[in-house]
mmCIF file as Biopython writes it, N, C-alpha, C and O atoms, coordinates in Angstrom:
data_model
#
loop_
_atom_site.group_PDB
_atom_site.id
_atom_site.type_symbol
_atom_site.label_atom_id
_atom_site.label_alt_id
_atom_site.label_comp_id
_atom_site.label_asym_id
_atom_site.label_entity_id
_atom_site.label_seq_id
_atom_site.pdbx_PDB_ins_code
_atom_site.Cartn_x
_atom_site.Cartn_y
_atom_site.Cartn_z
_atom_site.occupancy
_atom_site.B_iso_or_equiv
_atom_site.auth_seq_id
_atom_site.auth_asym_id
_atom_site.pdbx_PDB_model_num
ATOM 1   N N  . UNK A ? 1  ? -4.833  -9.429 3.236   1.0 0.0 1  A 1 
ATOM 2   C CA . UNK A ? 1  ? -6.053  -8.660 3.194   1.0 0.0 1  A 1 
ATOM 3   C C  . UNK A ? 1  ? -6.132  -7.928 1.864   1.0 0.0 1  A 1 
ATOM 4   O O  . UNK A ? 1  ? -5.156  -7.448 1.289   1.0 0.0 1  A 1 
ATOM 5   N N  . UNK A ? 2  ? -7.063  -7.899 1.541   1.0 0.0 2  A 1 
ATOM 6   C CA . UNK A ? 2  ? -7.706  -6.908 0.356   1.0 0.0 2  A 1 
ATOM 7   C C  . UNK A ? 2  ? -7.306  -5.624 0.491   1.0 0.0 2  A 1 
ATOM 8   O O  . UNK A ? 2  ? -8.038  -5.082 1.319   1.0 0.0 2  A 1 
ATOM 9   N N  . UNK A ? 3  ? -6.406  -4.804 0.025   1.0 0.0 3  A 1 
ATOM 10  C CA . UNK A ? 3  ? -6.943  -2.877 -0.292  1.0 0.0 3  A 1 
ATOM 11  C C  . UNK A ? 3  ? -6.479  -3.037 -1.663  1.0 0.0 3  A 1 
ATOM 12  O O  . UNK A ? 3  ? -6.047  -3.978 -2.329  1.0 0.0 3  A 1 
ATOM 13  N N  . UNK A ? 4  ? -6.788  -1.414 -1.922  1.0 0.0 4  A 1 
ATOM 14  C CA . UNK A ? 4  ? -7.127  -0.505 -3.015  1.0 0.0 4  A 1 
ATOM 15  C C  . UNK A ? 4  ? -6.026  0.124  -2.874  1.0 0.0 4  A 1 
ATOM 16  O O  . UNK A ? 4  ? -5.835  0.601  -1.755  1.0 0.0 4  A 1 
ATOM 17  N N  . UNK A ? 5  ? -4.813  0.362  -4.075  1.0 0.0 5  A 1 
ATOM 18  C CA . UNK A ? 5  ? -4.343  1.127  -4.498  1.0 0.0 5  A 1 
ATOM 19  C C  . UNK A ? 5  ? -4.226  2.779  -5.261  1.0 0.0 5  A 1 
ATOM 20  O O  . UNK A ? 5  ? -4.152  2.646  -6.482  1.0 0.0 5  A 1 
ATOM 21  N N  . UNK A ? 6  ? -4.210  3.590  -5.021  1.0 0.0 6  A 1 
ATOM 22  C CA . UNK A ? 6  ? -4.493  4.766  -6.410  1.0 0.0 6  A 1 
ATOM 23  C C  . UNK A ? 6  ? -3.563  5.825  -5.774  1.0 0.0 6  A 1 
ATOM 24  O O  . UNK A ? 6  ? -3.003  6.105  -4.714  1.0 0.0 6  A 1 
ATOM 25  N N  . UNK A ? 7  ? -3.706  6.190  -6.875  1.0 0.0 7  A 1 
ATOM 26  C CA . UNK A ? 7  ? -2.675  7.382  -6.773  1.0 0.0 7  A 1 
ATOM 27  C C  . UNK A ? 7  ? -3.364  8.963  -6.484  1.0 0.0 7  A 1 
ATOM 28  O O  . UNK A ? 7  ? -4.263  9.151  -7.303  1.0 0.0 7  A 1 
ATOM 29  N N  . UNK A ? 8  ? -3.262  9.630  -5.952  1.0 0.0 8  A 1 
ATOM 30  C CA . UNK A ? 8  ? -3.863  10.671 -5.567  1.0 0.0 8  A 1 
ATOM 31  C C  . UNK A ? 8  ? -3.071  12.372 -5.258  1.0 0.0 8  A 1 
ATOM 32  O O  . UNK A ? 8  ? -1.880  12.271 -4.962  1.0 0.0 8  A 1 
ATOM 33  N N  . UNK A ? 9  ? -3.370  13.174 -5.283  1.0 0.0 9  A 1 
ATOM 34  C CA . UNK A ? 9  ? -2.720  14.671 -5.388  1.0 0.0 9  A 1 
ATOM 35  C C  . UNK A ? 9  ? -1.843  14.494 -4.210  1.0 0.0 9  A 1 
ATOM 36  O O  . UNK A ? 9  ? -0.759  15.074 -4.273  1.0 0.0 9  A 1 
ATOM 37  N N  . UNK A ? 10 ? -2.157  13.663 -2.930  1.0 0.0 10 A 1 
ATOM 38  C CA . UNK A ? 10 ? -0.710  13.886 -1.799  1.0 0.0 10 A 1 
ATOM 39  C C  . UNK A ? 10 ? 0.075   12.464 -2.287  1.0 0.0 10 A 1 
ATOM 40  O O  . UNK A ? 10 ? 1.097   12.058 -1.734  1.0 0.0 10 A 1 
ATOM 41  N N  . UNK A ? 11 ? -0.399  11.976 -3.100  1.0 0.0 11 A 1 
ATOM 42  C CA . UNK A ? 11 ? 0.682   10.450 -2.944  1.0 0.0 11 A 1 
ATOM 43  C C  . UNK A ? 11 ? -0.353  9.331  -3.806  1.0 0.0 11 A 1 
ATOM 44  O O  . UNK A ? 11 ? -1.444  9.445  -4.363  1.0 0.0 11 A 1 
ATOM 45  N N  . UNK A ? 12 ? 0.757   8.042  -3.559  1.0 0.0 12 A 1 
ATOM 46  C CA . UNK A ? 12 ? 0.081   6.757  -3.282  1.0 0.0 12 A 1 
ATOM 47  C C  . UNK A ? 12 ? -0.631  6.645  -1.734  1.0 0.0 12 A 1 
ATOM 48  O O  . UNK A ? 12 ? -0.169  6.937  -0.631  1.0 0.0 12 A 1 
ATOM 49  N N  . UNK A ? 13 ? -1.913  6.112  -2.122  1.0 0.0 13 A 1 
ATOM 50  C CA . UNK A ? 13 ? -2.836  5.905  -1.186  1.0 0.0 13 A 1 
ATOM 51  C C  . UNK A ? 13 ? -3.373  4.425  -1.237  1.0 0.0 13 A 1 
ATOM 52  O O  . UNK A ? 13 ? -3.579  3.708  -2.217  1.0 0.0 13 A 1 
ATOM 53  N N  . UNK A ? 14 ? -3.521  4.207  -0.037  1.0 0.0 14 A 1 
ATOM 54  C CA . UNK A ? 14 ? -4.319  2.808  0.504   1.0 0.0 14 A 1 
ATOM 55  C C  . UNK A ? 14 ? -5.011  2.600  0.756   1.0 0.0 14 A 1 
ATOM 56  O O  . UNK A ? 14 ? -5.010  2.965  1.932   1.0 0.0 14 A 1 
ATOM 57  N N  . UNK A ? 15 ? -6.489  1.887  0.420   1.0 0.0 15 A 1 
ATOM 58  C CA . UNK A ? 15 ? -7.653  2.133  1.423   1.0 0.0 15 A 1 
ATOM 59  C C  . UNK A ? 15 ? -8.116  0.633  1.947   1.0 0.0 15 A 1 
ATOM 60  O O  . UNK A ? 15 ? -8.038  0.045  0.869   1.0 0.0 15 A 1 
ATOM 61  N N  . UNK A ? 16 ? -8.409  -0.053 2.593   1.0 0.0 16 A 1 
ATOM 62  C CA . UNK A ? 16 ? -8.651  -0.705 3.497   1.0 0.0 16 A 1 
ATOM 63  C C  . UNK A ? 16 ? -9.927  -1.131 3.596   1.0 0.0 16 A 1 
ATOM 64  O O  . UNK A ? 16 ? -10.300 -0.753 4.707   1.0 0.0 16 A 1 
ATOM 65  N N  . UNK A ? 17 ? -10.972 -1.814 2.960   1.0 0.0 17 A 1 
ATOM 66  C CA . UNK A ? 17 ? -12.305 -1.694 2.668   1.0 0.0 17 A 1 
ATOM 67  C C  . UNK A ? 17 ? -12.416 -2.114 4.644   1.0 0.0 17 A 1 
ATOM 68  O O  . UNK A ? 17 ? -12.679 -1.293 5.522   1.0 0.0 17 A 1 
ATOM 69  N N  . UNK A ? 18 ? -12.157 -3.420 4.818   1.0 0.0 18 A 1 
ATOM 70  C CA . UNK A ? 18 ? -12.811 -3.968 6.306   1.0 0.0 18 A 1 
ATOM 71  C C  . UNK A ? 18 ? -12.596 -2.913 7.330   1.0 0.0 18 A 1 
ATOM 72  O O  . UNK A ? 18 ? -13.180 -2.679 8.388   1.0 0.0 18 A 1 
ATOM 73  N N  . UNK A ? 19 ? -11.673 -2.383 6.774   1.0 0.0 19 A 1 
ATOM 74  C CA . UNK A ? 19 ? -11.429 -1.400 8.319   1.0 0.0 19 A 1 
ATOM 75  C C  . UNK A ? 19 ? -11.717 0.061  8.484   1.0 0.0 19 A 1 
ATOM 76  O O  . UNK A ? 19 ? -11.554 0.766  9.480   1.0 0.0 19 A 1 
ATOM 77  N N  . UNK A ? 20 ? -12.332 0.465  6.907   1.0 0.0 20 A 1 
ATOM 78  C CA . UNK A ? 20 ? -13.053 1.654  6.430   1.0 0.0 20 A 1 
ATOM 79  C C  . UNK A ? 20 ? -11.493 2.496  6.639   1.0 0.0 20 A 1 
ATOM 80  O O  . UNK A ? 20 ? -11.548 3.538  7.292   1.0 0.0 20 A 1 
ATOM 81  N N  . UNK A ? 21 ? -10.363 2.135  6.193   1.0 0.0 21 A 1 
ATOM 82  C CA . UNK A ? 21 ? -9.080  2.944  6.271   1.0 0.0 21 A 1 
ATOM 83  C C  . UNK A ? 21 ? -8.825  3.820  5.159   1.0 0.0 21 A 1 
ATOM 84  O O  . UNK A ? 21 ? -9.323  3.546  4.067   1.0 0.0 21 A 1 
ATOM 85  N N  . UNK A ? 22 ? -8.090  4.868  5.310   1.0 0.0 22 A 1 
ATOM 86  C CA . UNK A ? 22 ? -7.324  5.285  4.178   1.0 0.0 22 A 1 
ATOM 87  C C  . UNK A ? 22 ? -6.309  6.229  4.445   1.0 0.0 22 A 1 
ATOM 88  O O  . UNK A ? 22 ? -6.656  7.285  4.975   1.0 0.0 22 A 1 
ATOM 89  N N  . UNK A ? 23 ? -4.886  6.007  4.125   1.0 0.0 23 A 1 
ATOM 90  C CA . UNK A ? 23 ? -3.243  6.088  4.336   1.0 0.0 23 A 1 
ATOM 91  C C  . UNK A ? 23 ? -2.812  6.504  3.329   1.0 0.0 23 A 1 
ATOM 92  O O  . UNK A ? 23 ? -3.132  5.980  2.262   1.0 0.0 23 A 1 
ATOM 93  N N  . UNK A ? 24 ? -1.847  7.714  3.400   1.0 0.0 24 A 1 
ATOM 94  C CA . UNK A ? 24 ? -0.921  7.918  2.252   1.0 0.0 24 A 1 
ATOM 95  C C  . UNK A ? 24 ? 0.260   6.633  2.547   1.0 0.0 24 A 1 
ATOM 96  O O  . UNK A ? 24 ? 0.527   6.185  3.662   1.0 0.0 24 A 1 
ATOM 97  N N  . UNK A ? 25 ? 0.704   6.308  1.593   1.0 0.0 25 A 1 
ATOM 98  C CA . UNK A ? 25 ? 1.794   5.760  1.532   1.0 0.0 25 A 1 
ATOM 99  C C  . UNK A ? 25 ? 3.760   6.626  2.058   1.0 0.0 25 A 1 
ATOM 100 O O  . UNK A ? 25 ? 4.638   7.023  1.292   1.0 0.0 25 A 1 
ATOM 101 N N  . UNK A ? 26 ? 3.748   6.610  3.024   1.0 0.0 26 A 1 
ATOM 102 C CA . UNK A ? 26 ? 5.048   7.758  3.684   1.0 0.0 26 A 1 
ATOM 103 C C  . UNK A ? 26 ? 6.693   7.039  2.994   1.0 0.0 26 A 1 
ATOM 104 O O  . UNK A ? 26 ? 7.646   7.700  2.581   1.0 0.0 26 A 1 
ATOM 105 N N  . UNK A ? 27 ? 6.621   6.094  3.037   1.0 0.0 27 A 1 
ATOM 106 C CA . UNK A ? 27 ? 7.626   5.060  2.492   1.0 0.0 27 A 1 
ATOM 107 C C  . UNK A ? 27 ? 7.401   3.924  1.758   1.0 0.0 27 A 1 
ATOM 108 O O  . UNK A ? 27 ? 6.291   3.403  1.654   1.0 0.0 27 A 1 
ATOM 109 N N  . UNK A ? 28 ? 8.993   3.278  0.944   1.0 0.0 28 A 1 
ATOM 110 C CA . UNK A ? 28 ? 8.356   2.192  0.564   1.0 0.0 28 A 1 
ATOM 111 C C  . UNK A ? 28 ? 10.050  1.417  0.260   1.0 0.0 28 A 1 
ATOM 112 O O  . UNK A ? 28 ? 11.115  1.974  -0.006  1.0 0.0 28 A 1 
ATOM 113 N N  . UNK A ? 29 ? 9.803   0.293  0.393   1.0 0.0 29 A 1 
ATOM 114 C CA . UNK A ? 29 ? 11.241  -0.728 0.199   1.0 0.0 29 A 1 
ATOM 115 C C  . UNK A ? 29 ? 11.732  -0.613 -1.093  1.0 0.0 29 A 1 
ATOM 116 O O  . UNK A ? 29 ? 12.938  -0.813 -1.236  1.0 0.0 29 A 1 
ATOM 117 N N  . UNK A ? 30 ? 10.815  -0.232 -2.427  1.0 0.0 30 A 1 
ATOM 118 C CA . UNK A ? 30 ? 11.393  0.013  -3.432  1.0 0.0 30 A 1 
ATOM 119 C C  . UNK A ? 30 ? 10.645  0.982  -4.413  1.0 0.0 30 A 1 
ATOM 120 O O  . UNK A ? 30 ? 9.421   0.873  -4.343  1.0 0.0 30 A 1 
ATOM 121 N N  . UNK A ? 31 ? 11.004  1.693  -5.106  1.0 0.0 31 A 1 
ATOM 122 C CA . UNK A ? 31 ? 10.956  2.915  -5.128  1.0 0.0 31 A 1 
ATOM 123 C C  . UNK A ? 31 ? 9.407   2.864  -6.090  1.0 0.0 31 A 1 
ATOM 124 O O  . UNK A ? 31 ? 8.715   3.848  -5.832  1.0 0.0 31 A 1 
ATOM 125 N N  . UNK A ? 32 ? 8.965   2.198  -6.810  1.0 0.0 32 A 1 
ATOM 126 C CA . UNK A ? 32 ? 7.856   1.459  -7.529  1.0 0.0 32 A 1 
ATOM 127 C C  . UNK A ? 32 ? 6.753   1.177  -6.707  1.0 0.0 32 A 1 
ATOM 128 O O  . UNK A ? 32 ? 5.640   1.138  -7.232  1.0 0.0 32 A 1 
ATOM 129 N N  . UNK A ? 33 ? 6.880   0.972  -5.495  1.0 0.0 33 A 1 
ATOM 130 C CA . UNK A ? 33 ? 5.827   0.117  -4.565  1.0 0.0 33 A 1 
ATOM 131 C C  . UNK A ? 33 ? 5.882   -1.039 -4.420  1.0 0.0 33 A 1 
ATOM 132 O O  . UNK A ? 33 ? 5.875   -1.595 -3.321  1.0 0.0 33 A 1 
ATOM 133 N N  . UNK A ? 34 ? 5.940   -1.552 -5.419  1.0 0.0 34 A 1 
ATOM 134 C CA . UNK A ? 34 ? 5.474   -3.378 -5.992  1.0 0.0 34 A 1 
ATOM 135 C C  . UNK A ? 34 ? 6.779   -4.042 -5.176  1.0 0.0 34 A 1 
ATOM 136 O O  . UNK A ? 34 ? 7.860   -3.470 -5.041  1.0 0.0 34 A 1 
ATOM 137 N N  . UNK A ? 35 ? 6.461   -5.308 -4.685  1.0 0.0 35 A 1 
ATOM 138 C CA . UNK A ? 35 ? 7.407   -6.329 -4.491  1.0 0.0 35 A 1 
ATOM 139 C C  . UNK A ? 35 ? 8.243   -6.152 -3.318  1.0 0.0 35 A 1 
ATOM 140 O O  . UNK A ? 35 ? 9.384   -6.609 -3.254  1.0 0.0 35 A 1 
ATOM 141 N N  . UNK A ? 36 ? 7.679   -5.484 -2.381  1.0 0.0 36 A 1 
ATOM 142 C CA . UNK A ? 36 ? 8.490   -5.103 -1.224  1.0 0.0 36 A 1 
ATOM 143 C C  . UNK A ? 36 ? 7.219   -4.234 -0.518  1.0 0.0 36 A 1 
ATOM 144 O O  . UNK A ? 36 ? 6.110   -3.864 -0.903  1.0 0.0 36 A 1 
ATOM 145 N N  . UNK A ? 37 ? 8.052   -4.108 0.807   1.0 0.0 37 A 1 
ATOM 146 C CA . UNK A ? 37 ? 7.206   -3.485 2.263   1.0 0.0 37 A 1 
ATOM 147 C C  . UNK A ? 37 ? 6.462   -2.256 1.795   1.0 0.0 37 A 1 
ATOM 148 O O  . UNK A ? 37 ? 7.160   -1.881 0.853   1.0 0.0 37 A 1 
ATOM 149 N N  . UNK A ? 38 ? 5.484   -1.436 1.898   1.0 0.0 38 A 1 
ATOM 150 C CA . UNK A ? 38 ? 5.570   -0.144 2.335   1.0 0.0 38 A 1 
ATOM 151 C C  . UNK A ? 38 ? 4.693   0.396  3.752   1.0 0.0 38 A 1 
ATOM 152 O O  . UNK A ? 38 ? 3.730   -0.194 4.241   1.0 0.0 38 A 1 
ATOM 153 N N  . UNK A ? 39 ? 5.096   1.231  4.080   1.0 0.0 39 A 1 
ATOM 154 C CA . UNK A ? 39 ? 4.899   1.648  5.350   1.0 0.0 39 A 1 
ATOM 155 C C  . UNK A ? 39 ? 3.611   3.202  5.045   1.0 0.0 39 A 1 
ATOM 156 O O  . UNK A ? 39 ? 3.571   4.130  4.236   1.0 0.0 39 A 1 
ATOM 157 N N  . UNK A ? 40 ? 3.040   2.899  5.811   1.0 0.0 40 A 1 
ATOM 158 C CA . UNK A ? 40 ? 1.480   3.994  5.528   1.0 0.0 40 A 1 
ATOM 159 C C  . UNK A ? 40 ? 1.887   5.234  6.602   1.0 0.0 40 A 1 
ATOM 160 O O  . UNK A ? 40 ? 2.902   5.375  7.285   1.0 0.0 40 A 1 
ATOM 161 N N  . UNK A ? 41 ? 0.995   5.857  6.504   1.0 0.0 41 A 1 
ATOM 162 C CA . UNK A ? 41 ? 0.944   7.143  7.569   1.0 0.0 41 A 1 
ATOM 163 C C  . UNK A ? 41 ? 0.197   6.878  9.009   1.0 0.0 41 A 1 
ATOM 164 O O  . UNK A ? 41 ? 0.042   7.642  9.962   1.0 0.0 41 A 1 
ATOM 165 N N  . UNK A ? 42 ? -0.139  5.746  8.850   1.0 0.0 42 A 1 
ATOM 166 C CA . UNK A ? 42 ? -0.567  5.258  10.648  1.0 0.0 42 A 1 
ATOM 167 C C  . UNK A ? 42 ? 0.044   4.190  10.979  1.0 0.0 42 A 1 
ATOM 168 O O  . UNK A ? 42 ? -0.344  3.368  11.809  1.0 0.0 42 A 1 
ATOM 169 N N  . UNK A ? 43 ? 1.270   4.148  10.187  1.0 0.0 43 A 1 
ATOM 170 C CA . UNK A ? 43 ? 2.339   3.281  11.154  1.0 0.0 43 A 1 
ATOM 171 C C  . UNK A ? 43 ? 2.001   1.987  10.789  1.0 0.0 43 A 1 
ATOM 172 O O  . UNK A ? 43 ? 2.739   1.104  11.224  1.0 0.0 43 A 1 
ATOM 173 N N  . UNK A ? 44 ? 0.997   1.640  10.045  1.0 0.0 44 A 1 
ATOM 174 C CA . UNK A ? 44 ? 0.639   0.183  9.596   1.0 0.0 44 A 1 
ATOM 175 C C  . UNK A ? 44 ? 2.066   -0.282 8.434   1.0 0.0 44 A 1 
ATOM 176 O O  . UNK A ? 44 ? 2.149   0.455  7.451   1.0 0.0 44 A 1 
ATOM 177 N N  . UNK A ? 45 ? 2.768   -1.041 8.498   1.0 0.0 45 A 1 
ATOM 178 C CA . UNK A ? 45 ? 3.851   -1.929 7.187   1.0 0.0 45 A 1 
ATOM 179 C C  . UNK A ? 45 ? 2.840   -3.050 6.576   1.0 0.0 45 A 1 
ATOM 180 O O  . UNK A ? 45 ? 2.085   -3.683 7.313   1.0 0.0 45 A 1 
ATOM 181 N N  . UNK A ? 46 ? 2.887   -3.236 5.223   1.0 0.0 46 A 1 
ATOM 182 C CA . UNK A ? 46 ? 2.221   -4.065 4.313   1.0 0.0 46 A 1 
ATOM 183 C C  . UNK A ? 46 ? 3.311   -4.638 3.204   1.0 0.0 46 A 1 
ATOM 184 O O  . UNK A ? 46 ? 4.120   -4.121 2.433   1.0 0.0 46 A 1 
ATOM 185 N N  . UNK A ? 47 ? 2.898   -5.977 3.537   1.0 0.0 47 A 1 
ATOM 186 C CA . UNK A ? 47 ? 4.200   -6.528 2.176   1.0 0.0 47 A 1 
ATOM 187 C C  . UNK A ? 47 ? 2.847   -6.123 0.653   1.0 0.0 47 A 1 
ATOM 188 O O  . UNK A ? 47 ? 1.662   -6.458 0.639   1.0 0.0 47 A 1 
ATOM 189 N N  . UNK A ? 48 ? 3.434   -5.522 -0.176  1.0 0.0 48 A 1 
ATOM 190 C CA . UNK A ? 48 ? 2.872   -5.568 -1.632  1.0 0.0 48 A 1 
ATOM 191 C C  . UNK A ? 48 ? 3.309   -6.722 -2.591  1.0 0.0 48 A 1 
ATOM 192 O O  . UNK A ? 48 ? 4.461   -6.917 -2.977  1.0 0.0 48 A 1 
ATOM 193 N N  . UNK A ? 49 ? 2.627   -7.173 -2.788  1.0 0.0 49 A 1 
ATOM 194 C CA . UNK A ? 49 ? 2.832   -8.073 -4.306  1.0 0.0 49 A 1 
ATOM 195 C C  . UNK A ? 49 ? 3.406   -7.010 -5.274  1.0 0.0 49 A 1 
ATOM 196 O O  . UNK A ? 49 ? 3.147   -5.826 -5.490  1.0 0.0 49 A 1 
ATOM 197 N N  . UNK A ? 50 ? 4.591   -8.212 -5.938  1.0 0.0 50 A 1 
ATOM 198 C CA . UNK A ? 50 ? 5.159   -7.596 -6.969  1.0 0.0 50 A 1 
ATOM 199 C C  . UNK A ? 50 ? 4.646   -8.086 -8.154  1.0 0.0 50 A 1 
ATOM 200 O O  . UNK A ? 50 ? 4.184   -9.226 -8.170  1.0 0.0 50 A 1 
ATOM 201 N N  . UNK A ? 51 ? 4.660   -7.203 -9.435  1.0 0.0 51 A 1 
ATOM 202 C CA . UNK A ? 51 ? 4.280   -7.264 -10.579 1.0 0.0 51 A 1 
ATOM 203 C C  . UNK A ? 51 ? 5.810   -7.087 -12.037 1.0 0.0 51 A 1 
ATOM 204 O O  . UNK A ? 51 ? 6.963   -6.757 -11.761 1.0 0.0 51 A 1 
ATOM 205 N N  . UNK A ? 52 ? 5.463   -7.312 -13.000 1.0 0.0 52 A 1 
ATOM 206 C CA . UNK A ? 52 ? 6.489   -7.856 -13.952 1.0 0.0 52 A 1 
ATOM 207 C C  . UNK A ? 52 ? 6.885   -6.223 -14.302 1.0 0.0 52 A 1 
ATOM 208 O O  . UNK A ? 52 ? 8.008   -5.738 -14.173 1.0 0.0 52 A 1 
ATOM 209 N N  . UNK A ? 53 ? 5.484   -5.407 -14.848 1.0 0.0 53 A 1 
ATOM 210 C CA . UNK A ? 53 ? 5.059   -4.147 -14.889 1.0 0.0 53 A 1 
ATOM 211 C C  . UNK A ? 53 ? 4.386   -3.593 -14.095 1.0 0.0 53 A 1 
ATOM 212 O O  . UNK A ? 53 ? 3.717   -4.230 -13.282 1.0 0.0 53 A 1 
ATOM 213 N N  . UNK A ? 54 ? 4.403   -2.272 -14.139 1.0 0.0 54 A 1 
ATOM 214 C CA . UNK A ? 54 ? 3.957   -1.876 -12.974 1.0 0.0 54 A 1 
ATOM 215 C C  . UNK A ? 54 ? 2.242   -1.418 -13.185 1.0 0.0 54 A 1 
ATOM 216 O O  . UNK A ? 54 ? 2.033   -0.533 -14.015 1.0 0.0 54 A 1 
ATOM 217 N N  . UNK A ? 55 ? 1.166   -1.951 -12.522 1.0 0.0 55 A 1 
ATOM 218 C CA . UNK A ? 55 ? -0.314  -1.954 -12.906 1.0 0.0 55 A 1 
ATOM 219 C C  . UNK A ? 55 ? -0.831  -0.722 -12.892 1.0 0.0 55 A 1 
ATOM 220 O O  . UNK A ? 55 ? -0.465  0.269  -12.260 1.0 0.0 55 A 1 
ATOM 221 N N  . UNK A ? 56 ? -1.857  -0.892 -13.768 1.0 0.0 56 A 1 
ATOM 222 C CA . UNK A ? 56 ? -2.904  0.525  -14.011 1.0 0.0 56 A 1 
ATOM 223 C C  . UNK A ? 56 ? -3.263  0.569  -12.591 1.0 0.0 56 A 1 
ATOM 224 O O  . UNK A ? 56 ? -3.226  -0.360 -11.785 1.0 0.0 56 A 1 
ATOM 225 N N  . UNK A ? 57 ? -3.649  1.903  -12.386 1.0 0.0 57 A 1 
ATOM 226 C CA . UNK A ? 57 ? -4.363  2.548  -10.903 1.0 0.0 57 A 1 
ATOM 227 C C  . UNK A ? 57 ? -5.233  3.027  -11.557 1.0 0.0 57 A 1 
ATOM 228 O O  . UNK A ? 57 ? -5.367  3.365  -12.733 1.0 0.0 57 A 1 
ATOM 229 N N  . UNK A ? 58 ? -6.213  3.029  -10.100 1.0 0.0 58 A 1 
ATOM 230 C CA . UNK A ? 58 ? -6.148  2.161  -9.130  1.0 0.0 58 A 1 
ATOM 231 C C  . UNK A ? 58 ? -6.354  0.191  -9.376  1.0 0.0 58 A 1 
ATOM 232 O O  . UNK A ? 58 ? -6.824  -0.491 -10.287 1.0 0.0 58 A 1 
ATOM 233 N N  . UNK A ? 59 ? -5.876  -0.050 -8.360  1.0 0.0 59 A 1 
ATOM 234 C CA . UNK A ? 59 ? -5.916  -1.667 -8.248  1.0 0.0 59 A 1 
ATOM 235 C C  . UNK A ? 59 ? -6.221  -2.385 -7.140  1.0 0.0 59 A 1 
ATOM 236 O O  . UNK A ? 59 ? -5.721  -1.858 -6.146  1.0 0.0 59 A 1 
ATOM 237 N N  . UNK A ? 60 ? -6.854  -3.404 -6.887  1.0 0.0 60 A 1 
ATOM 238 C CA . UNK A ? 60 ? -6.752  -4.361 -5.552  1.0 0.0 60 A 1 
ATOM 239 C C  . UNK A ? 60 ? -6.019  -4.778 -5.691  1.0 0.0 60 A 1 
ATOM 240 O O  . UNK A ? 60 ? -5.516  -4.777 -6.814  1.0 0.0 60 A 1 
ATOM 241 N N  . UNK A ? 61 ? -5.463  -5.411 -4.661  1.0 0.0 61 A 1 
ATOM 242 C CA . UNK A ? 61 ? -4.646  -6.267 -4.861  1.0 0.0 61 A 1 
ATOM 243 C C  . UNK A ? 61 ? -4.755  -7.121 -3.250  1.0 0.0 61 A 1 
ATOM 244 O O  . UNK A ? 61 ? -5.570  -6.719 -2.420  1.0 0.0 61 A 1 
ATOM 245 N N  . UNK A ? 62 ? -3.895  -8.241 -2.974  1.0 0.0 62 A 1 
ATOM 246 C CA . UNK A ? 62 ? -3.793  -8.811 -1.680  1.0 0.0 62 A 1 
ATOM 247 C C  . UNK A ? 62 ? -2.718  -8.218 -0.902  1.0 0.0 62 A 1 
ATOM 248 O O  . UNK A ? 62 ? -1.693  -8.427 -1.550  1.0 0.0 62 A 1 
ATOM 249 N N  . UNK A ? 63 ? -2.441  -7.598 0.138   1.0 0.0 63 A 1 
ATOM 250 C CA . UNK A ? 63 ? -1.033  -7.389 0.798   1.0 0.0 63 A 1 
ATOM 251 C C  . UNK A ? 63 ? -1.350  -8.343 2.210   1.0 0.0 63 A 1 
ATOM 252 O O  . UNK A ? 63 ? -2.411  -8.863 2.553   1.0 0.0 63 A 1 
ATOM 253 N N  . UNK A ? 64 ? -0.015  -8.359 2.878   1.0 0.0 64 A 1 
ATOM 254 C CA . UNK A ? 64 ? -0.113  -8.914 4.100   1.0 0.0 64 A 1 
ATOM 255 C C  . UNK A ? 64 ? 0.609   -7.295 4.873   1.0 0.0 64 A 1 
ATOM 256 O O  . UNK A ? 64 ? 1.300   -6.364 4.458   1.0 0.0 64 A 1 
ATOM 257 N N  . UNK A ? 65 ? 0.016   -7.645 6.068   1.0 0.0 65 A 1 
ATOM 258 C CA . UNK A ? 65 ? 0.232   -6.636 7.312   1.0 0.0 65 A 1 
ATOM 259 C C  . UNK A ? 65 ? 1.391   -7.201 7.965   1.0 0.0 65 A 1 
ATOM 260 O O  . UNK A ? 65 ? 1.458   -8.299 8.517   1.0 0.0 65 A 1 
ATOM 261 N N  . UNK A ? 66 ? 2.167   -6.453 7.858   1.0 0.0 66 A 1 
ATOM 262 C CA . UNK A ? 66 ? 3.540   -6.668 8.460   1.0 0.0 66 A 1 
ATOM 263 C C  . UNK A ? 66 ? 3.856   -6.594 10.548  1.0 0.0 66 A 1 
ATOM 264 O O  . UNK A ? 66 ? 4.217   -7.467 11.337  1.0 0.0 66 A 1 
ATOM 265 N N  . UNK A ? 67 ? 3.535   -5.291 10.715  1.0 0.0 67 A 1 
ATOM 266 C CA . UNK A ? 67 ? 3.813   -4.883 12.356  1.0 0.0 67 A 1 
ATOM 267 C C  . UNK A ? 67 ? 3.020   -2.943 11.801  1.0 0.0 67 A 1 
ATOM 268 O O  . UNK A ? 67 ? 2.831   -2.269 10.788  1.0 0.0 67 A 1 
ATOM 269 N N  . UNK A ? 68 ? 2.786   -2.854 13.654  1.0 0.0 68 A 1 
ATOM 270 C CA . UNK A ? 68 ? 2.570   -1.242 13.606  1.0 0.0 68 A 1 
ATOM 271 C C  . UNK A ? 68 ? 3.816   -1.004 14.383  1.0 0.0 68 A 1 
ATOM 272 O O  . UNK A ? 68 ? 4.768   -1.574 14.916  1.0 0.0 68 A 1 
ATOM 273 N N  . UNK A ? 69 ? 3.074   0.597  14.060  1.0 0.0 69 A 1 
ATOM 274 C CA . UNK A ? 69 ? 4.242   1.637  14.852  1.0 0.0 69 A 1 
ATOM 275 C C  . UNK A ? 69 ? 4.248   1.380  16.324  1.0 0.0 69 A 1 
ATOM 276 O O  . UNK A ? 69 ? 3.456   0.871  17.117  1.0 0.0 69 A 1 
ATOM 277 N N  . UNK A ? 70 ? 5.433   1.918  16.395  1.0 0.0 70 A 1 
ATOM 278 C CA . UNK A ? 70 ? 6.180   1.477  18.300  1.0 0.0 70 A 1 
ATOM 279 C C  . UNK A ? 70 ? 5.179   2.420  19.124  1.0 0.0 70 A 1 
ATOM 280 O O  . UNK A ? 70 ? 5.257   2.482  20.351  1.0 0.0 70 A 1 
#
């Protein structure tokens, strides 16, 4: 799926155009974002595409939806 990356005064944030969402980023598999899981503030996990460098913000990009919270 499509979101939006940017960086914002509480964090990295996610927004979600289809689902009118928007998540701080609470965790992440590597400390960059890029190229590994991160986990949002409603329990949603998203694999991120990794990059060589790390991209201007904000960005689209494609992630896949991993699992929600228990």
């Amino acid at each position: 799926m499509k979101v939006m990356v940017r960086n914002t005064l509480k964090g990295m944030e996610v927004y979600v155009p289809k689902k009118d969402l928007e998540e701080i980023v609470v965790e992440s598999e590597k400390d960059d974002l890029w190229g590994g899981w991160a986990k949002l503030s409603n329990g949603w996990m998203l694999e991120m595409p990794s990059f060589d460098s790390p991209p201007k913000l904000p960005i689209t990009v494609d992630a896949r939806r991993l699992a929600d919270a228990e």
